[in-house]
C-alpha positions as CSV (number, residue, x, y, z in Angstrom):
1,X,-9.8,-16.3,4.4
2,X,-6.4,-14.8,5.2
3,X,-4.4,-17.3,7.2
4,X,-1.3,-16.7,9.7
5,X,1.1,-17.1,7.0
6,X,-0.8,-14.7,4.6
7,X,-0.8,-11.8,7.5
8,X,-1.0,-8.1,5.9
9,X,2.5,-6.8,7.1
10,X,2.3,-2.8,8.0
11,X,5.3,-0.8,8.3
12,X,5.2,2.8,9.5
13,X,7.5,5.9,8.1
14,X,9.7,6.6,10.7
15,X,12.4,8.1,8.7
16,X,13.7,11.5,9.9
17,X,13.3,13.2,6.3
18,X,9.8,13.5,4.4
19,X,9.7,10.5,2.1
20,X,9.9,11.3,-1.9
21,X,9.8,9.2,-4.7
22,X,13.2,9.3,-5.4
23,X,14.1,7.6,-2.0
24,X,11.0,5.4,-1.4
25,X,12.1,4.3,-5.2
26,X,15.4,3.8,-4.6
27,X,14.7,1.6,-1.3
28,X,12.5,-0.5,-3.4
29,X,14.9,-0.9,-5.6
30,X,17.7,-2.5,-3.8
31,X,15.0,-4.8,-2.6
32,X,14.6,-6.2,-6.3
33,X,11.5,-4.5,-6.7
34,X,10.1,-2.8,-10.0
35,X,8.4,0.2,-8.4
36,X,5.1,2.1,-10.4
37,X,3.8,5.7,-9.8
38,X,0.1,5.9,-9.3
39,X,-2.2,8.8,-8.5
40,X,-6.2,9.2,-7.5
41,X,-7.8,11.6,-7.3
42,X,-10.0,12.5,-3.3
43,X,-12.1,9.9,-2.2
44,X,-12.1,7.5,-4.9
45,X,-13.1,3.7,-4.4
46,X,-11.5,0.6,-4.8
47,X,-14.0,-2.3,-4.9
48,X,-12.7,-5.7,-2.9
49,X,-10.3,-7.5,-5.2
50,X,-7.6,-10.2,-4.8
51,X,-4.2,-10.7,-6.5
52,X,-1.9,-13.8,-8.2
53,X,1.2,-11.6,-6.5
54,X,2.5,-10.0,-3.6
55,X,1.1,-6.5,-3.6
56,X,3.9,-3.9,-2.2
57,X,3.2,-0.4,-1.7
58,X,4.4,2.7,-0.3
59,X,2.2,5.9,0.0
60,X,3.8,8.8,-1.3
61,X,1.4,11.5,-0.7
62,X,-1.7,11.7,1.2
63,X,-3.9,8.8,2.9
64,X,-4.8,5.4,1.8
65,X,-7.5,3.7,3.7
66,X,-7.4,-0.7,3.0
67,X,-10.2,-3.1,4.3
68,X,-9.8,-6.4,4.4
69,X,-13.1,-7.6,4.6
70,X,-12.3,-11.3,5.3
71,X,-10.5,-10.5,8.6
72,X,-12.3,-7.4,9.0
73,X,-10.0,-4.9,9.6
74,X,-8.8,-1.5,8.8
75,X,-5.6,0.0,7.9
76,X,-4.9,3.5,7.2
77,X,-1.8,4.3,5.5
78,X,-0.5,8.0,5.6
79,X,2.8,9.6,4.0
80,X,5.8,6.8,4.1
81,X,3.8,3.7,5.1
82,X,4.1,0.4,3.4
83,X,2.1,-2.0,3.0
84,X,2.6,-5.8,1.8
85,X,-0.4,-7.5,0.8
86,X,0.1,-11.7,0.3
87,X,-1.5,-12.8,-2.7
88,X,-4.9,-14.4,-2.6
89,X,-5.5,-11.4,0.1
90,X,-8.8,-9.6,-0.5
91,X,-8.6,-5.8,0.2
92,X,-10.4,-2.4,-1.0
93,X,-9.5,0.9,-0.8
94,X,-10.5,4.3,-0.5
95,X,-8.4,7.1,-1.2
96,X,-8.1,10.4,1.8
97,X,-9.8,13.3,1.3
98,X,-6.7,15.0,-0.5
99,X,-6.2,12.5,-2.9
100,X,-3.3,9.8,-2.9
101,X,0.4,9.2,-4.7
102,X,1.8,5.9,-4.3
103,X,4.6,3.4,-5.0
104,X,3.8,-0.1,-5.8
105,X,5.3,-3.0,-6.7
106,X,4.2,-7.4,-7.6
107,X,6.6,-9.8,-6.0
């Protein structure tokens, strides 16, 4: 079970300019980060998993739906949202209707 100091961290776009993967990149970046390019296709399904790392990830296109089924909550991520998942975290995903292109990083 997630405890206070394994909180999911959200962080909302609220740049001025529509987010590309040249600037969400380049922000990542300067953070020390090694950034990846993903895509899935509508509505696919990721079943609940965990991770050794710090999961870091931006949504580049489309929506991102997360669960975290051990503090039962829902997160939807849209165009420019980050999310920052503490390791040990478990989380699924499902992937909007229009399909989903993200950033992601391990710290």
């Amino acid at each position: 079970m997630a405890t206070e100091q394994q909180s999911v961290r959200v962080m909302r776009w609220t740049g001025g300019q529509h987010p590309t993967v040249s600037t969400i990149s380049r922000t990542m970046q300067k953070e020390g980060l090694r950034p990846f390019l993903w895509e899935n296709s509508p509505n696919y399904r990721y079943a609940v998993r965990s991770h050794n790392y710090k999961k870091i990830m931006y949504v580049v296109e489309g929506v991102l739906e997360f669960t975290f089924p051990d503090s039962n909550q829902r997160v939807k991520l849209k165009t420019g949202d980050r999310v920052e998942i503490p390791a040990g975290v478990r989380h699924s995903a499902i992937v909007g209707s229009t399909g989903a292109k993200c950033l992601e990083a391990a710290q």
